[in-house]
N, C-alpha and C positions, 0 to 999 in steps of 0.2 A: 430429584429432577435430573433429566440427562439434556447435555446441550447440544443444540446441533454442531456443525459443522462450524456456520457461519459465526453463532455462537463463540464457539473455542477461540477460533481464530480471532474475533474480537477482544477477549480477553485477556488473550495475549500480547497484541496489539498494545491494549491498556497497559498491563503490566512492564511491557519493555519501555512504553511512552512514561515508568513513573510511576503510574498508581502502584499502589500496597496490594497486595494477595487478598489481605483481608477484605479492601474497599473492594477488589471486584469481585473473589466471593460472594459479597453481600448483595452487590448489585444484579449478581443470577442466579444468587438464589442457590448458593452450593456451596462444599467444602472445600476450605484452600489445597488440599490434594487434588482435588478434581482442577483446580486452576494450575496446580502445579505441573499435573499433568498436562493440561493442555498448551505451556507455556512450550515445556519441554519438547511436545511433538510440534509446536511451531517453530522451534528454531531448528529444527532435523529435518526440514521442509526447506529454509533457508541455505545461502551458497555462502553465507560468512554470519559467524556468531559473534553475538552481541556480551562482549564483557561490562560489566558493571562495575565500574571504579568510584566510590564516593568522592565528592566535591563539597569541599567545606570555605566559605567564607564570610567577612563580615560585612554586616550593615550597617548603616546609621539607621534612627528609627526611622525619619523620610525615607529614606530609602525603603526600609523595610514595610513598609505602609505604603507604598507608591506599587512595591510588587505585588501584594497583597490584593490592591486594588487591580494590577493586570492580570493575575493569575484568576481572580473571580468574572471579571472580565471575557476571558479567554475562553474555548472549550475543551481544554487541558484536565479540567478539574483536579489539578494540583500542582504544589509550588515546583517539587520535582519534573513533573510533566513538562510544565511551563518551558523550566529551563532551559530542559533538554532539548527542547524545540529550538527555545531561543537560538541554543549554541548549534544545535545544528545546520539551522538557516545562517548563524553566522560565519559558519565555517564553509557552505557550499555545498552541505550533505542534502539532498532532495527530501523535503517536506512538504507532502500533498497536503492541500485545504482538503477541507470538506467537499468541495466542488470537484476537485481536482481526484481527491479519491472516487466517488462516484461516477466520472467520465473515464479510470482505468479500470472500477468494476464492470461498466460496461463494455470495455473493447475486450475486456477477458471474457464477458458472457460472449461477445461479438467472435471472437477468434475461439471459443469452445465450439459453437456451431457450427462455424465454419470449417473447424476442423473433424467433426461426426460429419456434415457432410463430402467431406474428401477421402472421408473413410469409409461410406457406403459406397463411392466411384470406386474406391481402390478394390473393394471385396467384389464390385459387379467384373471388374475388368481382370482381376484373378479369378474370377469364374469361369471367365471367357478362357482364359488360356490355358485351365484345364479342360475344357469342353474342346473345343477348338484349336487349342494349342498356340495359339496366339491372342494376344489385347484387342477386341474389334471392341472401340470406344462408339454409342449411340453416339448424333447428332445430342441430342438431351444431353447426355454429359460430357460432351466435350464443351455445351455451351453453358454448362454449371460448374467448370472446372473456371471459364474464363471470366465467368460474374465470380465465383470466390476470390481471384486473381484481384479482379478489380477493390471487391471490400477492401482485401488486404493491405493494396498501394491505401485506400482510403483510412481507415485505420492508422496505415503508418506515415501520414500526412498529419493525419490529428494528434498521434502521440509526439510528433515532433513539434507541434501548434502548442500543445502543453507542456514540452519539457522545455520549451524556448520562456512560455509565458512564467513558469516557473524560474527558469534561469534570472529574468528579469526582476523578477519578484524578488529573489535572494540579492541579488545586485543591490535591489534599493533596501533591502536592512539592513545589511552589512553596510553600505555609506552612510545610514542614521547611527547604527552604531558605533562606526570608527567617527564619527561626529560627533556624538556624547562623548566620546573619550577623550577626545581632543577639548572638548569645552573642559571636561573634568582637569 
């Protein structure tokens, strides 16, 4: 079975969140090279790579039972996943919900578009100027240059609406958590 795009990049996604090679392997249906592979061309895609340093500490069994209970809880699907969530929200690293991933997969579908149509204006208006020798921009696209304009300001109003409502988000677990510590 070969995976698509979406595919890979999920898997990898999984794999750097945590899960085992093996579990996501299993989960599409393919050999852990093939996850390996597409671990690898995710992070060759990426502007900063992701080291993986083990983290080892103790519990008491509540404790351990208590996480147990969060990480089944959670949609991490494991204790490692969990964690690293954990620590990231606690640290300030951006951790999209599920919500919040789905509202950037769509401004990325939103700004793919937008950008194929800015690039049928650019190839008509480089036509022009070899025909003609100069840019003569239609009315039609000049006034599809200033609706993409506008998307654009919109878009980047709502990525701000999400990175603030995130911001927020990470505020209030990081004060639960420097609160347990403090109770601790």
């Amino acid at each position: 079975m070969r995976l698509t795009a979406k595919q890979k990049e999920s898997a990898a996604r999984m794999v750097l969140g945590g899960t085992s090679v093996a579990e996501a392997a299993a989960h599409f249906g393919v050999s852990r090279p093939t996850i390996y592979r597409a671990v690898g061309k995710f992070r060759g895609q990426r502007t900063t790579s992701r080291a993986i340093h083990p983290v080892a500490f103790r519990l008491s069994e509540a404790e351990r039972a208590g996480l147990e209970r969060a990480v089944e809880a959670s949609r991490h699907g494991s204790q490692s996943a969990y964690l690293r969530a954990l620590v990231r929200q606690a640290v300030g690293f951006y951790e999209p919900d599920a919500e919040a991933e789905a509202a950037l997969d769509a401004m990325q579908a939103e700004l793919a578009r937008a950008g194929g149509n800015l690039n049928q204006v650019a190839a008509a208006l480089s036509l022009s100027v070899r025909k003609i020798g100069r840019a003569d921009p239609a009315r039609a696209q000049i006034e599809q240059i200033l609706a993409l304009e506008d998307e654009v300001v919109a878009l980047k109003r709502l990525l701000r609406d999400l990175i603030s409502n995130s911001q927020v988000r990470a505020a209030a677990i990081v004060a639960s958590v420097e609160e347990g510590a403090s109770d601790g």
